[in-house]
MARLO-695906 format. One line per 10 residues: their letters; for each residue x, y, z of C-alpha. Coordinates in Angstrom, 2 decimals. Each point is the difference from the previous one (the first is absolute). Example, Ala and Ser with C-alpha at 12.3 -4.5 7.8 and 13.67 -1.06 7.14 Angstrom:
<sites>
as> 12.30/-4.50/7.80  1.37/3.44/-0.66
</sites>
This chain:
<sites>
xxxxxxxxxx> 0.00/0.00/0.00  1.83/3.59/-1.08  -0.19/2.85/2.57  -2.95/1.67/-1.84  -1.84/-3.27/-0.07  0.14/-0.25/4.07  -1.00/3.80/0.32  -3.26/-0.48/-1.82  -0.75/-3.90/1.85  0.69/2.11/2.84
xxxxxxxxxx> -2.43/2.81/-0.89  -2.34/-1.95/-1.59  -0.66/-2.35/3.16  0.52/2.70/2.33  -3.48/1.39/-1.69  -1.56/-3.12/-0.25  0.56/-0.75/3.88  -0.55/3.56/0.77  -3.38/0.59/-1.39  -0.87/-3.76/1.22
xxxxxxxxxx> 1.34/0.17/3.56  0.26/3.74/0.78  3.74/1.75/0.83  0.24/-1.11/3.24  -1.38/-3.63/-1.13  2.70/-0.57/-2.64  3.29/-0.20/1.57  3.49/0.04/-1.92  0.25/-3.25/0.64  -3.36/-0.95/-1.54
xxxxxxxxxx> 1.04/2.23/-3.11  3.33/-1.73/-0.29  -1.50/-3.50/0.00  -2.78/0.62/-2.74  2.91/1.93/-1.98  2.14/-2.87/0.55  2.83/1.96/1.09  2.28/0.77/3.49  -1.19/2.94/2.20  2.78/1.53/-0.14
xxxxxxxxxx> -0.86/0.00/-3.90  -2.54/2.30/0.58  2.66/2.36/2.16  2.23/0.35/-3.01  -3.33/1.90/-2.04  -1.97/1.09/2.84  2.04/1.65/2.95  -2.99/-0.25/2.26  -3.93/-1.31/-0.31  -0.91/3.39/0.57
xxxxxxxxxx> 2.24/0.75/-3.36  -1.41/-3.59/-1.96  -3.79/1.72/1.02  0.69/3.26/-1.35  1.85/-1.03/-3.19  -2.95/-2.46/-0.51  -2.26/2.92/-0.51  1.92/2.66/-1.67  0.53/-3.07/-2.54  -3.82/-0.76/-0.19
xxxxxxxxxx> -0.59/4.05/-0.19  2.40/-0.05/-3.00  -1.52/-3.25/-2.09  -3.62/1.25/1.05  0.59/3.52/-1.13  0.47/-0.09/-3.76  -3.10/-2.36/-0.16  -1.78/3.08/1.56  1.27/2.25/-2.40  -0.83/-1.67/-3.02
xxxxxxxxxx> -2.88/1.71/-2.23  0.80/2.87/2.37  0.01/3.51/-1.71  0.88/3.19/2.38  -1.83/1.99/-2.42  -3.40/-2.59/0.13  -3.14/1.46/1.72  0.16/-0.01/3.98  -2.86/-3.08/-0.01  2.11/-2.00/-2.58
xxxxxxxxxx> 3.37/0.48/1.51  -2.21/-1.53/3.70  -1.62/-2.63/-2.03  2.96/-1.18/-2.04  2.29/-0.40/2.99  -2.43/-1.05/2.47  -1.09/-2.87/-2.48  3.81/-0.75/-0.39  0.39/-0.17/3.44  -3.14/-2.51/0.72
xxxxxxxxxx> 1.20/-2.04/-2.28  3.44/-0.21/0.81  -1.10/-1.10/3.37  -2.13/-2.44/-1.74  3.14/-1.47/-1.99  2.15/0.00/2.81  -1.72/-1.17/3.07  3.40/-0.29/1.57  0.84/3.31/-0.61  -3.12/1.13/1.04
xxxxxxxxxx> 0.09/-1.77/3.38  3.47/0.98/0.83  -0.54/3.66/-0.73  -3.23/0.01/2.06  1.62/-1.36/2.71  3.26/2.43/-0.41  -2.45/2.85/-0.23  -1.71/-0.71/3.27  3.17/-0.63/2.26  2.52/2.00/1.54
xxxxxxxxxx> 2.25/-0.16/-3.21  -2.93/1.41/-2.02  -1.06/2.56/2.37  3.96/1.42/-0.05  0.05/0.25/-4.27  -3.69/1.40/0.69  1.47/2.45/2.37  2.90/1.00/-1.93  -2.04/0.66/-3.42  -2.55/1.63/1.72
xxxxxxxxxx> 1.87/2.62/1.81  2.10/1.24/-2.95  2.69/-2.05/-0.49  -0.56/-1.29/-2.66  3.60/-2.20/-2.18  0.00/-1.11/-3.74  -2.52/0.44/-2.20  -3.81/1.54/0.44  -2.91/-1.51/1.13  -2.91/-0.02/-2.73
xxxxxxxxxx> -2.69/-0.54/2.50  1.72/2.70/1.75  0.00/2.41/-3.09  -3.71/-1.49/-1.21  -1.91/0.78/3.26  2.54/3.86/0.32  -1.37/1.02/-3.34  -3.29/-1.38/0.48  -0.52/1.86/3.25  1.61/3.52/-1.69
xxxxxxxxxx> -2.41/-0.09/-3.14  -2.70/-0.87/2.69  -0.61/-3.74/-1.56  0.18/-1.26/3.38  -1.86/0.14/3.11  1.67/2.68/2.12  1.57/-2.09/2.64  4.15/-0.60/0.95  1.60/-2.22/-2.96  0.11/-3.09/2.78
xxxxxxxxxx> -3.24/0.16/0.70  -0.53/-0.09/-3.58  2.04/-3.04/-0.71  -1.75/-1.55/3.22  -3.37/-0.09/-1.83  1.24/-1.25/-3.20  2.45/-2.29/1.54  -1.83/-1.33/2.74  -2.59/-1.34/-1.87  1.86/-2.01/-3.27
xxxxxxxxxx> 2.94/-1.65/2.90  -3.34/-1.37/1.50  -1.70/-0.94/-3.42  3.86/-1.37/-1.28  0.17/-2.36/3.12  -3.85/-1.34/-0.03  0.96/-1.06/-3.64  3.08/-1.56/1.08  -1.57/-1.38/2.49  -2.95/-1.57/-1.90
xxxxxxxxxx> -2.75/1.89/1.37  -0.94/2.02/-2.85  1.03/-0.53/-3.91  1.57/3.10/-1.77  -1.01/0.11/-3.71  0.55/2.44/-2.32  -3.60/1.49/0.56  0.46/-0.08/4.21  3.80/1.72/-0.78  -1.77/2.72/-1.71
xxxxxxxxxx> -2.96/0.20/2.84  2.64/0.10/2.64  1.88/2.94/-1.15  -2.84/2.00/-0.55  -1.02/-0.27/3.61  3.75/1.22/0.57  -0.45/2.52/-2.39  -3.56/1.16/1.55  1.97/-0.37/3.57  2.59/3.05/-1.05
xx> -1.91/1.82/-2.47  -1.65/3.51/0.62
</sites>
């Protein structure tokens, strides 16, 4: 197995035990066994768990993000720009239920609430948000309801993580036609 080869066993069962067993359920150990590799493996990519977490999402951010953006025109309508990336977005999660379960999970823990904190107050590294820049130019040409951006991305959010992980979880089929119900109701949610 070449070095590149053991990072992404590594990774890849590190998200498969993650979003099965939760952080604090999936040791190193654990990972190391279902990536058929040492522990101190994993210490030659990943300095710390903390680090193998956070480099986990920043590379899910990064393969989930173009997916988002394709179709996506800057220059598109405020309610095409929402329903093209929102629809993206749903069915990314769809695709990737992996994904979908590890970012929910990193989202609602203390590593999520840090990246939260850090983006929300400012300080902001690399490239632009476009949710970010959707719902700040939405809001300015009065598109949007007039409320703070995160409350904003709370009501459109909110509801298509909890739609995303019924389908995933079998209690409700997504089709193309219940896709396309769904983000209207997020649309409806934001909209003046």
């Amino acid at each position: 197995m070449t070095k590149p080869d053991k990072r992404n066993y590594i990774v890849q069962s590190a998200l498969e035990l993650f979003a099965k067993h939760g952080f604090h359920g999936a040791p190193m150990t654990m990972i190391a066994e279902r990536a058929g590799v040492g522990v101190g493996t994993i210490y030659l990519y990943f300095e710390t768990k903390d680090v193998l977490i956070n480099e986990l999402h920043q590379e899910l951010e990064e393969k989930m993000y173009p997916f988002l953006l394709n179709g996506y025109a800057d220059n598109a309508p405020i309610r095409r720009r929402f329903f093209n990336i929102y629809t993206s977005l749903l069915r990314y999660f769809i695709q990737f239920p992996l994904d979908f379960r590890y970012l929910e999970q990193f989202y609602n823990s203390p590593y999520g609430v840090a990246f939260r904190r850090v983006k929300l107050m400012g300080n902001k590294t690399g490239r632009s948000d476009v949710f970010d820049e959707l719902f700040e130019e939405g809001t300015e040409w009065q598109v949007f309801k007039d409320l703070p951006p995160v409350i904003l991305l709370a009501l459109a959010f909110g509801p298509l993580l909890t739609v995303a992980r019924d389908h995933i979880l079998g209690f409700v089929h997504l089709d193309d036609t219940m896709i396309d119900r769904t983000i209207n109701a997020c649309w409806d949610a934001v909209r003046r």
